[in-house]
mmCIF file of the N, C-alpha and C atoms, coordinates in Angstrom:
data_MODEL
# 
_entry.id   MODEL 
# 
loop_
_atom_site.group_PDB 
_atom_site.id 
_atom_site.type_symbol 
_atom_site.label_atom_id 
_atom_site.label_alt_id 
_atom_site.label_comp_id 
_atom_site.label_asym_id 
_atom_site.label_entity_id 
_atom_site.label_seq_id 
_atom_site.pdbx_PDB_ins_code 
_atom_site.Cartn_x 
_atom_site.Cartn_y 
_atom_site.Cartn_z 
_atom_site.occupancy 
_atom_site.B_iso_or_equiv 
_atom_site.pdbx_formal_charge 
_atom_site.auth_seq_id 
_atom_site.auth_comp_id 
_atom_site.auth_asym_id 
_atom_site.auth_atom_id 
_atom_site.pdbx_PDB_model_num 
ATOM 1   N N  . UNK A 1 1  ? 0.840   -1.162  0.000  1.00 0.00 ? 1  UNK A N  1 
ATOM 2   C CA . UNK A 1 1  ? 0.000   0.000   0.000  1.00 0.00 ? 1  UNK A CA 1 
ATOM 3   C C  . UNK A 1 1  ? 0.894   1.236   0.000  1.00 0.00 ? 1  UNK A C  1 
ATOM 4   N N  . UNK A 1 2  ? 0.296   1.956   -0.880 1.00 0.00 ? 2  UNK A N  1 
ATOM 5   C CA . UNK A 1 2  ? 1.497   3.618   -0.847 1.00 0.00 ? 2  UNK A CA 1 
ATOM 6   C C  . UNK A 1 2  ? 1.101   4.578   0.350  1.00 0.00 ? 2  UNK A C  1 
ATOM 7   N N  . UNK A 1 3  ? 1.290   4.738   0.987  1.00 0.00 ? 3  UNK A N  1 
ATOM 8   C CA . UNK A 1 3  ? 1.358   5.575   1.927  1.00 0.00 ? 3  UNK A CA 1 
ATOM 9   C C  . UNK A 1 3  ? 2.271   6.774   2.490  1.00 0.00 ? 3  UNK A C  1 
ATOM 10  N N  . UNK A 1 4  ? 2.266   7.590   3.101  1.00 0.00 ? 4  UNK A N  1 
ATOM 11  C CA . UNK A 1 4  ? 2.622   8.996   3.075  1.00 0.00 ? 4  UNK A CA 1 
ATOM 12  C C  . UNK A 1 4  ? 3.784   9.074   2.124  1.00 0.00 ? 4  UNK A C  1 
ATOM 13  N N  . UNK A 1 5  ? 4.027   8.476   0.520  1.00 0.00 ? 5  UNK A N  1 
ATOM 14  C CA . UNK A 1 5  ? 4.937   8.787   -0.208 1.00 0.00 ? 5  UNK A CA 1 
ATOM 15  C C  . UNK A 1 5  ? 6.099   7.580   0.143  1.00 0.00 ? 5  UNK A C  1 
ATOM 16  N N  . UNK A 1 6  ? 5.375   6.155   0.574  1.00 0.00 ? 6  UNK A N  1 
ATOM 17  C CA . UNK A 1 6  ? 6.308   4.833   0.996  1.00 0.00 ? 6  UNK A CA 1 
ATOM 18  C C  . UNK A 1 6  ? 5.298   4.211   0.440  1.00 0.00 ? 6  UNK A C  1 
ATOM 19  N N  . UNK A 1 7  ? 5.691   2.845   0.633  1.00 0.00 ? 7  UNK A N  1 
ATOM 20  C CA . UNK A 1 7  ? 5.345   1.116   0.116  1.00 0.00 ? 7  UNK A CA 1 
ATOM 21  C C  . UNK A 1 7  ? 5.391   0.878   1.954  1.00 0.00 ? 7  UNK A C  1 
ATOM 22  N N  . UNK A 1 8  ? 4.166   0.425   2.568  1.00 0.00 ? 8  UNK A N  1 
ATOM 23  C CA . UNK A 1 8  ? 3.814   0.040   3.656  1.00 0.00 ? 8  UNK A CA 1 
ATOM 24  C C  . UNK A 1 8  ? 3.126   -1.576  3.360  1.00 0.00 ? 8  UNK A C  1 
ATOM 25  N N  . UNK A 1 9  ? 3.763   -2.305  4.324  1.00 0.00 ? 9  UNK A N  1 
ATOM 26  C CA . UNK A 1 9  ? 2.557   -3.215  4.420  1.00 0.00 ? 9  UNK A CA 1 
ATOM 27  C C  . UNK A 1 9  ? 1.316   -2.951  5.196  1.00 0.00 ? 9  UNK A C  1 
ATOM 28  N N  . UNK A 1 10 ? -0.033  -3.671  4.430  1.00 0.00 ? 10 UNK A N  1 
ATOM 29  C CA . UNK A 1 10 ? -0.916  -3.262  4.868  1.00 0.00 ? 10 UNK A CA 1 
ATOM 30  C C  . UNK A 1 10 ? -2.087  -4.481  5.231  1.00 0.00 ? 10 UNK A C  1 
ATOM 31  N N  . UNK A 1 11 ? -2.353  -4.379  6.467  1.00 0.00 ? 11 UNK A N  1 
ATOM 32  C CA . UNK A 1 11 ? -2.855  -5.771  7.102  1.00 0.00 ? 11 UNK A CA 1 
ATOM 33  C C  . UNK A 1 11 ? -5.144  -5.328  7.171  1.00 0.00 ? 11 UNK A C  1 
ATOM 34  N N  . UNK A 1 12 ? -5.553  -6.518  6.432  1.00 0.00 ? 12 UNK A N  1 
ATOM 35  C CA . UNK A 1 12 ? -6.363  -6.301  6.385  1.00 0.00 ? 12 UNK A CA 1 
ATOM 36  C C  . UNK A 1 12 ? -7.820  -7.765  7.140  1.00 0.00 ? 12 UNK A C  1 
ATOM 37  N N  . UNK A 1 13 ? -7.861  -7.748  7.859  1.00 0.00 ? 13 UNK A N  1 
ATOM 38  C CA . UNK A 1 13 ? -9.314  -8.773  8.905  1.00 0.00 ? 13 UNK A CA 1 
ATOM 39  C C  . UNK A 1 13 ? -10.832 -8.452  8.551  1.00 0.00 ? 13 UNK A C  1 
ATOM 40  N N  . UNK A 1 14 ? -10.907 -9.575  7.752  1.00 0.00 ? 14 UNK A N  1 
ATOM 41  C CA . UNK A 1 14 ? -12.353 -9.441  7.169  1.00 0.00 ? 14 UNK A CA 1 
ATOM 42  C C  . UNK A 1 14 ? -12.598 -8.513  6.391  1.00 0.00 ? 14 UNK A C  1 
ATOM 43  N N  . UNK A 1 15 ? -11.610 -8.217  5.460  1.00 0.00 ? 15 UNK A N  1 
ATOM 44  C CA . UNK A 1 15 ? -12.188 -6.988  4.097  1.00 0.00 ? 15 UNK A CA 1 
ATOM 45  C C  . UNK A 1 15 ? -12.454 -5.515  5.212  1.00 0.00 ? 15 UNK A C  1 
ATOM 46  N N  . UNK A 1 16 ? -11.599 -5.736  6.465  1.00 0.00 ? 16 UNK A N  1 
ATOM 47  C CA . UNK A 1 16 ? -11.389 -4.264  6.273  1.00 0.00 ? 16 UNK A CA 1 
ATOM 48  C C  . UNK A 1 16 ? -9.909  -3.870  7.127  1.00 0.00 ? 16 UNK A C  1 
ATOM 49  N N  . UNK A 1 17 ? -9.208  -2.772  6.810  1.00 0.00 ? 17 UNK A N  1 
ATOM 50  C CA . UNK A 1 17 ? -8.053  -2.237  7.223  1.00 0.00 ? 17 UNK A CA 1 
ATOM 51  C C  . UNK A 1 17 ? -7.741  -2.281  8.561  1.00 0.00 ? 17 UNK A C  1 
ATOM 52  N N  . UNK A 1 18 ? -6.661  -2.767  8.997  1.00 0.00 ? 18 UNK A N  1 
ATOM 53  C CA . UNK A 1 18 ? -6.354  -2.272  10.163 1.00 0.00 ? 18 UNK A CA 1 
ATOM 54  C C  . UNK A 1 18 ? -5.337  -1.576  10.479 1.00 0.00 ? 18 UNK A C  1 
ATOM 55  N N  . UNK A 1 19 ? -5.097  -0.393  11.298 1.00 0.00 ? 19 UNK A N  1 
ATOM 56  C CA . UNK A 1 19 ? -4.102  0.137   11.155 1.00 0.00 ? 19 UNK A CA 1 
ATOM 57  C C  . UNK A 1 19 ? -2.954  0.079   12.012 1.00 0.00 ? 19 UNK A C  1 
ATOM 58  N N  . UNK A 1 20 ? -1.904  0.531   12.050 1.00 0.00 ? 20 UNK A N  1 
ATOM 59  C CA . UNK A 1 20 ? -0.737  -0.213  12.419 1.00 0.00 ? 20 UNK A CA 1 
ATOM 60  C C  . UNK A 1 20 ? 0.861   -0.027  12.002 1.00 0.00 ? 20 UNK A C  1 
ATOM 61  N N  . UNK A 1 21 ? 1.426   -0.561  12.355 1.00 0.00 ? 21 UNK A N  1 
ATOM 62  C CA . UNK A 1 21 ? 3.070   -0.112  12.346 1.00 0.00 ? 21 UNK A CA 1 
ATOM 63  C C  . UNK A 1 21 ? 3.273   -0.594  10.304 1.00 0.00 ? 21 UNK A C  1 
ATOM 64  N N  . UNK A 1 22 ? 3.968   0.090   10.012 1.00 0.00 ? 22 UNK A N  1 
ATOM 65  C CA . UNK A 1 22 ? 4.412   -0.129  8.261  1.00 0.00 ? 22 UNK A CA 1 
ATOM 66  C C  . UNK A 1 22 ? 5.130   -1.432  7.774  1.00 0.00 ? 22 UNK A C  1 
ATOM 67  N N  . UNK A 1 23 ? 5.334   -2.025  9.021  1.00 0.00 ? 23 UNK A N  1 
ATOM 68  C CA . UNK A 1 23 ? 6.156   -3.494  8.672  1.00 0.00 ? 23 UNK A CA 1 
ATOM 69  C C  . UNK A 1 23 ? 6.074   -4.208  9.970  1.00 0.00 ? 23 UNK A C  1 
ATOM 70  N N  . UNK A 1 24 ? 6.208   -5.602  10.065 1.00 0.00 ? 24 UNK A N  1 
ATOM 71  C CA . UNK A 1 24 ? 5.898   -6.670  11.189 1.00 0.00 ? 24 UNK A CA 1 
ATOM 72  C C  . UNK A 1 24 ? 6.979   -6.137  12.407 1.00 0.00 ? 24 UNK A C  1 
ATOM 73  N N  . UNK A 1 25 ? 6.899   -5.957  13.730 1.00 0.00 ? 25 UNK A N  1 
ATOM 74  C CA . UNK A 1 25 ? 7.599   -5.318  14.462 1.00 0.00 ? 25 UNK A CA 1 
ATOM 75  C C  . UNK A 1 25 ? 7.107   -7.181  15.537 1.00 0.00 ? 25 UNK A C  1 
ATOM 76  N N  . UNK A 1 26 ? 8.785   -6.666  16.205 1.00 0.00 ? 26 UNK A N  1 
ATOM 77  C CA . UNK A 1 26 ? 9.356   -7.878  16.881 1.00 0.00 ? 26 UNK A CA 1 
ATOM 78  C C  . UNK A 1 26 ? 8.234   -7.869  18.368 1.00 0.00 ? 26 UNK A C  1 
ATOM 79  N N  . UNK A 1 27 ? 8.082   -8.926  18.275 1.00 0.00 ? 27 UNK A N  1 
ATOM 80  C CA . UNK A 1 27 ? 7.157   -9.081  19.747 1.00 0.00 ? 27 UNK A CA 1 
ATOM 81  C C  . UNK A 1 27 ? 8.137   -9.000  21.054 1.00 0.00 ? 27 UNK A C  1 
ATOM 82  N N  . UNK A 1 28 ? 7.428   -8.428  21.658 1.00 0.00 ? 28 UNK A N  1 
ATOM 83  C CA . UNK A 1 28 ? 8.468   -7.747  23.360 1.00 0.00 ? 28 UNK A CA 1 
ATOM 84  C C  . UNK A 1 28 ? 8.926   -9.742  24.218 1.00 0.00 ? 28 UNK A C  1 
ATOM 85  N N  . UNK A 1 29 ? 7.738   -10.731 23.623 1.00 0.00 ? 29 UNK A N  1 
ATOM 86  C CA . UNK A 1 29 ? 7.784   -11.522 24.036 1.00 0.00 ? 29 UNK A CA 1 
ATOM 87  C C  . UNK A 1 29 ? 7.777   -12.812 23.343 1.00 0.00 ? 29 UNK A C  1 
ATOM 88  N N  . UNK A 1 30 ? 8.580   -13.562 22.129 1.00 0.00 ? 30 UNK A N  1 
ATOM 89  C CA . UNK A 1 30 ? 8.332   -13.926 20.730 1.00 0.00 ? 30 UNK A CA 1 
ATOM 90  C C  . UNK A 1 30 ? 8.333   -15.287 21.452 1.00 0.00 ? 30 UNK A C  1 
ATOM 91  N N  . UNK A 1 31 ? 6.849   -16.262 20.728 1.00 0.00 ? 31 UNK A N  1 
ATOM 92  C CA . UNK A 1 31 ? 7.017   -17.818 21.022 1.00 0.00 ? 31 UNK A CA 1 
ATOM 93  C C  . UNK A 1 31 ? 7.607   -18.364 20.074 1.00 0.00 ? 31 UNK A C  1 
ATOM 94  N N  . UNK A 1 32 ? 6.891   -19.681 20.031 1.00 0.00 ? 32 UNK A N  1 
ATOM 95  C CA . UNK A 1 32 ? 8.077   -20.484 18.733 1.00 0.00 ? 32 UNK A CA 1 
ATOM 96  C C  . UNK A 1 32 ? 7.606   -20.891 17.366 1.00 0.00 ? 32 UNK A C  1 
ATOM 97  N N  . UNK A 1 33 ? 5.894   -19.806 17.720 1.00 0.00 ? 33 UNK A N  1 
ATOM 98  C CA . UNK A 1 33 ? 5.227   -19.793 16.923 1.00 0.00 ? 33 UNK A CA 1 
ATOM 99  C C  . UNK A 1 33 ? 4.439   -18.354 16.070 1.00 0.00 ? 33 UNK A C  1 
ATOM 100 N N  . UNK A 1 34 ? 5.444   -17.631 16.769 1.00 0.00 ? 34 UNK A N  1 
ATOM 101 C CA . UNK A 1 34 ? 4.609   -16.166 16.131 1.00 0.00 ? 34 UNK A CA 1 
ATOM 102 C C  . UNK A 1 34 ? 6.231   -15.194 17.246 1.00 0.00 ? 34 UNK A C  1 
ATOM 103 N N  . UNK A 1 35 ? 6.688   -14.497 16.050 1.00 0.00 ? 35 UNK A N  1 
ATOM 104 C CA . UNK A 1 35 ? 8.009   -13.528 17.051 1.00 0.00 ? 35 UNK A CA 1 
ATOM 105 C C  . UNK A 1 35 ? 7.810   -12.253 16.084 1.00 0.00 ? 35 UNK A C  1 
ATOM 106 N N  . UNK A 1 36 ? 6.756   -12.067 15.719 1.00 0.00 ? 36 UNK A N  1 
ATOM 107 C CA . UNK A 1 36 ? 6.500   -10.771 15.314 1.00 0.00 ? 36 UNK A CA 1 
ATOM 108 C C  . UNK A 1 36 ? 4.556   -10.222 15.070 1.00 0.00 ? 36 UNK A C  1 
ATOM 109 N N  . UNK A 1 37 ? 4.577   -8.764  14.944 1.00 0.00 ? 37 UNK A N  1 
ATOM 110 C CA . UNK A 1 37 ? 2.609   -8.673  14.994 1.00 0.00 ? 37 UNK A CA 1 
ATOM 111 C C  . UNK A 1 37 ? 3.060   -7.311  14.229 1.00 0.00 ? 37 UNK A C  1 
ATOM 112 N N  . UNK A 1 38 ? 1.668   -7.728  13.979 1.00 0.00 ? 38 UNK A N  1 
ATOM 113 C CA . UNK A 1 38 ? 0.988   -6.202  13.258 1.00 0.00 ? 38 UNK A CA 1 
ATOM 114 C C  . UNK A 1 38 ? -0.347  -5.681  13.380 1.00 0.00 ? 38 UNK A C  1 
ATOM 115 N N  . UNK A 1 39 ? -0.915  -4.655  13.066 1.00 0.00 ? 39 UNK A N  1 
ATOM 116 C CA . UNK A 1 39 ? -2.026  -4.317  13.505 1.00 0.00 ? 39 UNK A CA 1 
ATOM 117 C C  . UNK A 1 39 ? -2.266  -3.906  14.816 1.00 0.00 ? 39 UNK A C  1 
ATOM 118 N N  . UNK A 1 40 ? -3.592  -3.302  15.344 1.00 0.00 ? 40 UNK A N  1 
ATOM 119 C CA . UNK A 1 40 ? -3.667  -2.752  16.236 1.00 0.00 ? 40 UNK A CA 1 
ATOM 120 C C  . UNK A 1 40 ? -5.053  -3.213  16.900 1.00 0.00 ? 40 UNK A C  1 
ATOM 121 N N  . UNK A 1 41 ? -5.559  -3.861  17.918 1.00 0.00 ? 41 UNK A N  1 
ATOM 122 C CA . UNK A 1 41 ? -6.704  -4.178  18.034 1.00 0.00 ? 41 UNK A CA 1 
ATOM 123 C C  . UNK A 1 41 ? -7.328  -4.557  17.364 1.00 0.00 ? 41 UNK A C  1 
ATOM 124 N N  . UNK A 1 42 ? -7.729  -5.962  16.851 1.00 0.00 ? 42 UNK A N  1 
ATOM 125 C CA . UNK A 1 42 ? -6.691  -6.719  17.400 1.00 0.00 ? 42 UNK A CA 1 
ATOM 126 C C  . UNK A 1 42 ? -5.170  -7.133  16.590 1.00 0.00 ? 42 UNK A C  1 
ATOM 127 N N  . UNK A 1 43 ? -4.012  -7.434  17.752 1.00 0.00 ? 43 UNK A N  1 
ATOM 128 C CA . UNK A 1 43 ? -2.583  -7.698  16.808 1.00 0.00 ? 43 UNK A CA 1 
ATOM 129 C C  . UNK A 1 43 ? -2.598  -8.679  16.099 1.00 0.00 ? 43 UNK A C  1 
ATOM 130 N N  . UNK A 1 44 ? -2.150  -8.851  15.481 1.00 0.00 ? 44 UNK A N  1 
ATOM 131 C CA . UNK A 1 44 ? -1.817  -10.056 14.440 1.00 0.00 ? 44 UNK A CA 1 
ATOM 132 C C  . UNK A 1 44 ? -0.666  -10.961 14.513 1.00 0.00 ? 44 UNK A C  1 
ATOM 133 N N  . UNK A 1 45 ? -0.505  -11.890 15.233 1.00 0.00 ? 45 UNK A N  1 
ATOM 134 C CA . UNK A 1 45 ? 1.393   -12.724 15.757 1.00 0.00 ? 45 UNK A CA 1 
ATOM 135 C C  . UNK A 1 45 ? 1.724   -13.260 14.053 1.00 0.00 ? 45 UNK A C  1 
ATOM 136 N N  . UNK A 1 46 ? 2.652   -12.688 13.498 1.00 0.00 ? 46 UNK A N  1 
ATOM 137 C CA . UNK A 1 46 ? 3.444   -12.962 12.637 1.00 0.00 ? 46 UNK A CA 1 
ATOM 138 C C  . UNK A 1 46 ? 4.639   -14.381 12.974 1.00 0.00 ? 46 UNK A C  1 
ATOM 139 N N  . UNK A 1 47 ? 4.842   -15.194 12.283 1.00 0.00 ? 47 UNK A N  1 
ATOM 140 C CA . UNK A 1 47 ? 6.161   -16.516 12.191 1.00 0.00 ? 47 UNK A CA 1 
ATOM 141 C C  . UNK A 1 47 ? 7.242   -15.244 11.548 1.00 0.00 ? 47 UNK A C  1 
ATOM 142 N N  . UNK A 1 48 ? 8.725   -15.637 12.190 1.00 0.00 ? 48 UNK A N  1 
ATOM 143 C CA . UNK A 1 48 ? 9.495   -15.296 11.587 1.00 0.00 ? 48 UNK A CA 1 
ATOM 144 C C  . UNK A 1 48 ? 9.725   -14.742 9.775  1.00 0.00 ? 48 UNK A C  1 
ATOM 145 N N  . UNK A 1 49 ? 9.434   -16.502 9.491  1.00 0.00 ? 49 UNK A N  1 
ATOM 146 C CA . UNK A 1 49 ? 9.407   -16.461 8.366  1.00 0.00 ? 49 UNK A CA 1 
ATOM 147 C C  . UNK A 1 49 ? 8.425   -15.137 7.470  1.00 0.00 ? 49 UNK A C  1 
ATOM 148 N N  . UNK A 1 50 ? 7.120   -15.504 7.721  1.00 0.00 ? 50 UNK A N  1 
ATOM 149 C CA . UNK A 1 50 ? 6.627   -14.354 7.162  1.00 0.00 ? 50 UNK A CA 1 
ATOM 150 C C  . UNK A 1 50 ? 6.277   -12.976 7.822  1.00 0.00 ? 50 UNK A C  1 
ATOM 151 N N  . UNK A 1 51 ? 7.187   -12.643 8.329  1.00 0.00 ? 51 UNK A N  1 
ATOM 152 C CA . UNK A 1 51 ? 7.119   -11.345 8.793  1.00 0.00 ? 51 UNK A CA 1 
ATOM 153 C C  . UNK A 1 51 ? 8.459   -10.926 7.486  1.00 0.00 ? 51 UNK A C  1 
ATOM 154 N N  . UNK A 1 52 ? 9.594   -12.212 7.469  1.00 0.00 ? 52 UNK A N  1 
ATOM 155 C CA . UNK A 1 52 ? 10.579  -11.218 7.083  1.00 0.00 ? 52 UNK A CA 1 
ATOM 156 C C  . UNK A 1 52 ? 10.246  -11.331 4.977  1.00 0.00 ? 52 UNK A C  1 
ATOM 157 N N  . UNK A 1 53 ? 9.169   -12.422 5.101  1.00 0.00 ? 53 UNK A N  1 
ATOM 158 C CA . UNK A 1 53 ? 8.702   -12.511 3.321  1.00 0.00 ? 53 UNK A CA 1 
ATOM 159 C C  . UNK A 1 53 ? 8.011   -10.592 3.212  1.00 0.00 ? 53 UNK A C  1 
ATOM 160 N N  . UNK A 1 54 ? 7.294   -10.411 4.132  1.00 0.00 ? 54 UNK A N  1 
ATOM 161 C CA . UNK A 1 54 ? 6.601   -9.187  4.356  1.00 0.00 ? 54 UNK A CA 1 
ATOM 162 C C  . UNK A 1 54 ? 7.481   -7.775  4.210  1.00 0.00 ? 54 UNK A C  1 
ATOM 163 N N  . UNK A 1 55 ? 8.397   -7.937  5.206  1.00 0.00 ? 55 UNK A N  1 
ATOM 164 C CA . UNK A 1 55 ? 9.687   -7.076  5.111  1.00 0.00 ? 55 UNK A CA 1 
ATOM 165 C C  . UNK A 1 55 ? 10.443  -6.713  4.249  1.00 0.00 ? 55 UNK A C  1 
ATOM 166 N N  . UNK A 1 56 ? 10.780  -7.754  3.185  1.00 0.00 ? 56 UNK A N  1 
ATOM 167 C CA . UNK A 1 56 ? 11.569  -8.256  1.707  1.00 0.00 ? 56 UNK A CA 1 
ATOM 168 C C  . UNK A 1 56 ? 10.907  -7.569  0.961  1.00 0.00 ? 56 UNK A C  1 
ATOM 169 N N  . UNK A 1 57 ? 8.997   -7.526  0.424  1.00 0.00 ? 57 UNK A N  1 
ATOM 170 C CA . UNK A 1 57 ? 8.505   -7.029  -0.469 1.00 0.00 ? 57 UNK A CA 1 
ATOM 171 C C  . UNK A 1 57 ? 7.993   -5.587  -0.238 1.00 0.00 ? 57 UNK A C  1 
ATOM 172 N N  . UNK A 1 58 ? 8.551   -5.009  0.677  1.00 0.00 ? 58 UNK A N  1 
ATOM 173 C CA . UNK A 1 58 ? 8.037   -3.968  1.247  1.00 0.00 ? 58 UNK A CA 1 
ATOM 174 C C  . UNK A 1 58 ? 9.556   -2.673  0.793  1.00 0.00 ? 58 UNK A C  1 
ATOM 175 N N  . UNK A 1 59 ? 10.639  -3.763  1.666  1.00 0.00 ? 59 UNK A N  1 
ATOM 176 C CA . UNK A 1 59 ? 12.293  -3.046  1.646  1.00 0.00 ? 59 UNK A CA 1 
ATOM 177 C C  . UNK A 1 59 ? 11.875  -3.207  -0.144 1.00 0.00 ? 59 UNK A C  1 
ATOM 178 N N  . UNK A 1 60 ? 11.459  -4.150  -1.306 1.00 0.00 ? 60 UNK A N  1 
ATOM 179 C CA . UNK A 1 60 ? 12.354  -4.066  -2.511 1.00 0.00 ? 60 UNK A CA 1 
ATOM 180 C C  . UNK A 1 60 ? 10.939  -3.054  -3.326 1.00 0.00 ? 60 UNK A C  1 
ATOM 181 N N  . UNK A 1 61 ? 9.769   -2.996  -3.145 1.00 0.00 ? 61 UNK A N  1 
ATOM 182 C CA . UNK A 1 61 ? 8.528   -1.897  -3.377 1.00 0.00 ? 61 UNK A CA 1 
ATOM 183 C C  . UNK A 1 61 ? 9.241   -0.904  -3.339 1.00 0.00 ? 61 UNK A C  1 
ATOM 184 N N  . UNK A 1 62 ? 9.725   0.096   -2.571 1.00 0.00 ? 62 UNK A N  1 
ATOM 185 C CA . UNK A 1 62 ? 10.003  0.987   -1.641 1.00 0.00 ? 62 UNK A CA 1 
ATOM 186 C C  . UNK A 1 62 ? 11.668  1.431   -2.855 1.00 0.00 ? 62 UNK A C  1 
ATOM 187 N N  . UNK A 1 63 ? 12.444  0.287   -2.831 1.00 0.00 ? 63 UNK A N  1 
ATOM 188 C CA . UNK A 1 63 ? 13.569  0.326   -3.775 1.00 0.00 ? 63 UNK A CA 1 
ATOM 189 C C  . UNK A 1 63 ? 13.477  0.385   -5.302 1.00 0.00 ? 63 UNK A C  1 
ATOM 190 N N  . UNK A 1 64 ? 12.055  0.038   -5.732 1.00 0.00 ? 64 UNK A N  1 
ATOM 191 C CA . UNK A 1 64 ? 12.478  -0.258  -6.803 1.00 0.00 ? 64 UNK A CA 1 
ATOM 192 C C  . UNK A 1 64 ? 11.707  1.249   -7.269 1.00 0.00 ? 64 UNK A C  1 
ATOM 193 N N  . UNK A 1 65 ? 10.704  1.719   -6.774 1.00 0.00 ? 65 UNK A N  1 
ATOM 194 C CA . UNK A 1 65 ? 10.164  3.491   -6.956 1.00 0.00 ? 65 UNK A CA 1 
ATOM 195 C C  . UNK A 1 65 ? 11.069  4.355   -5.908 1.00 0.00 ? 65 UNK A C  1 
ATOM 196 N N  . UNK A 1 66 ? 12.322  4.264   -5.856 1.00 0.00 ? 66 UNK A N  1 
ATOM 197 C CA . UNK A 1 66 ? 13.437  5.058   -4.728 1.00 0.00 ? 66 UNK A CA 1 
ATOM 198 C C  . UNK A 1 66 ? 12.388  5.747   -3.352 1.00 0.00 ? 66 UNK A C  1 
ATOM 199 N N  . UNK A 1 67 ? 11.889  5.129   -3.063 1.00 0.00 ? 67 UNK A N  1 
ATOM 200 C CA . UNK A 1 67 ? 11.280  5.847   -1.438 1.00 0.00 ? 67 UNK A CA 1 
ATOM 201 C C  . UNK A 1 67 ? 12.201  5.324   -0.689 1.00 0.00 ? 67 UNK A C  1 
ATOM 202 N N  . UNK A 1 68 ? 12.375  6.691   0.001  1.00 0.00 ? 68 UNK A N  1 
ATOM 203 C CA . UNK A 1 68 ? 12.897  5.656   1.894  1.00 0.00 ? 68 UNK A CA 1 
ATOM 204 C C  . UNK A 1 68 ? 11.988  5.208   2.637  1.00 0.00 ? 68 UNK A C  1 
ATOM 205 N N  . UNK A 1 69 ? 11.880  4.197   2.754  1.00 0.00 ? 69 UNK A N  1 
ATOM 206 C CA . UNK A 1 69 ? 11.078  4.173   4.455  1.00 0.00 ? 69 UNK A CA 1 
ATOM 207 C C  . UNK A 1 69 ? 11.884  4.892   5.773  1.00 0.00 ? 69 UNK A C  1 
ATOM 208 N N  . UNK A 1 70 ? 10.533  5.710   5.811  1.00 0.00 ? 70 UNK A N  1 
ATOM 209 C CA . UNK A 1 70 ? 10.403  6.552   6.951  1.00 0.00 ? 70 UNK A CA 1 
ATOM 210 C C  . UNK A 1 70 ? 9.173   6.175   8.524  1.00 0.00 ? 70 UNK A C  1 
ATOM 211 N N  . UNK A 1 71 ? 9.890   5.287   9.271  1.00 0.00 ? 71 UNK A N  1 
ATOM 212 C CA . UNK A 1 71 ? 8.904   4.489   10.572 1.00 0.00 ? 71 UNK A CA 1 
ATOM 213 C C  . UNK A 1 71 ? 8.259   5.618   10.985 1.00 0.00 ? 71 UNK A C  1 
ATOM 214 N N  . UNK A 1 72 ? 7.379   6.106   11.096 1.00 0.00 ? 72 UNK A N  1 
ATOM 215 C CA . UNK A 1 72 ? 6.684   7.240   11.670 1.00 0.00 ? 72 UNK A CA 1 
ATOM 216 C C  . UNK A 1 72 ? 6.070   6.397   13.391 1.00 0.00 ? 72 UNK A C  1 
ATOM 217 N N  . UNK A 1 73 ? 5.648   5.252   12.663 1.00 0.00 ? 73 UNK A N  1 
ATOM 218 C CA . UNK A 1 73 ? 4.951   4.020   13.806 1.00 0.00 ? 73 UNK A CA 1 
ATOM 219 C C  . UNK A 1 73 ? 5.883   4.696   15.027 1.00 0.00 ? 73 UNK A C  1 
ATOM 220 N N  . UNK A 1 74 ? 7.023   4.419   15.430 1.00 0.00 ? 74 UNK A N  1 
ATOM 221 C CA . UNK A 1 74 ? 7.474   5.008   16.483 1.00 0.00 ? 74 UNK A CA 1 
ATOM 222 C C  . UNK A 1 74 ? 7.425   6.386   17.483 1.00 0.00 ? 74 UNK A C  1 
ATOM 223 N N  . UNK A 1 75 ? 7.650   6.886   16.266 1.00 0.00 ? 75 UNK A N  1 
ATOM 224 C CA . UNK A 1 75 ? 7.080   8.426   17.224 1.00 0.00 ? 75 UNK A CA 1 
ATOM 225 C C  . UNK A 1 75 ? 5.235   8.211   17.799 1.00 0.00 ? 75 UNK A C  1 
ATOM 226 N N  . UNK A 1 76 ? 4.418   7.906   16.685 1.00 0.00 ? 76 UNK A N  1 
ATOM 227 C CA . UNK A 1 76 ? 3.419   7.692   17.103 1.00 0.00 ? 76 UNK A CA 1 
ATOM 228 C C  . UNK A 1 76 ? 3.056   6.668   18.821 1.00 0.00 ? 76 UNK A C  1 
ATOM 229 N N  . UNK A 1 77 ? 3.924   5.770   18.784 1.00 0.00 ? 77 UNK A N  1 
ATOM 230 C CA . UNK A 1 77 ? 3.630   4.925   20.196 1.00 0.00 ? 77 UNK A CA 1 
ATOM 231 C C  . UNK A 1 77 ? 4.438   5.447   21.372 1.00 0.00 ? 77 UNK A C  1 
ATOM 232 N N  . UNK A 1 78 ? 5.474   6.259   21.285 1.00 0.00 ? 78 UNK A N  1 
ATOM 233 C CA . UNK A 1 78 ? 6.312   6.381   22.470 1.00 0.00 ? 78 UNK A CA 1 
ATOM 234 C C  . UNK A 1 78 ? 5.593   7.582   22.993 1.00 0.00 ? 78 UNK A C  1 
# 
């Protein structure tokens, strides 16, 4: 999804949006079955694996129309 002038991933539950950090962010507490989430009420537990398939098409989106990703997600939660 293009967003503020980036390639965001964009997580969607039942045909509708949820909003949320721009890429799978590491869980404070990762099992052996989900070490990353997205979304916001409710989160979404991401597998390694596809958090970082998620990450890959997001970092090469983003590269291949020269955007930087810019995490805004952070300022927003702290």
């Amino acid at each position: 999804m293009l967003h503020n002038e980036q390639y965001e991933a964009a997580l969607f539950l039942n045909d509708k949006f949820k909003p949320g950090p721009p890429i799978p962010y590491l869980l404070d507490s990762p099992t052996e079955s989900n070490s990353h989430w997205m979304g916001v009420r409710p989160s979404v537990g991401l597998s390694a694996e596809e958090a970082e398939l998620i990450i890959n098409e997001v970092e090469c989106e983003n590269a291949i129309h020269k955007q930087k990703m810019v995490d805004r997600w952070e300022r927003m939660t702290s």
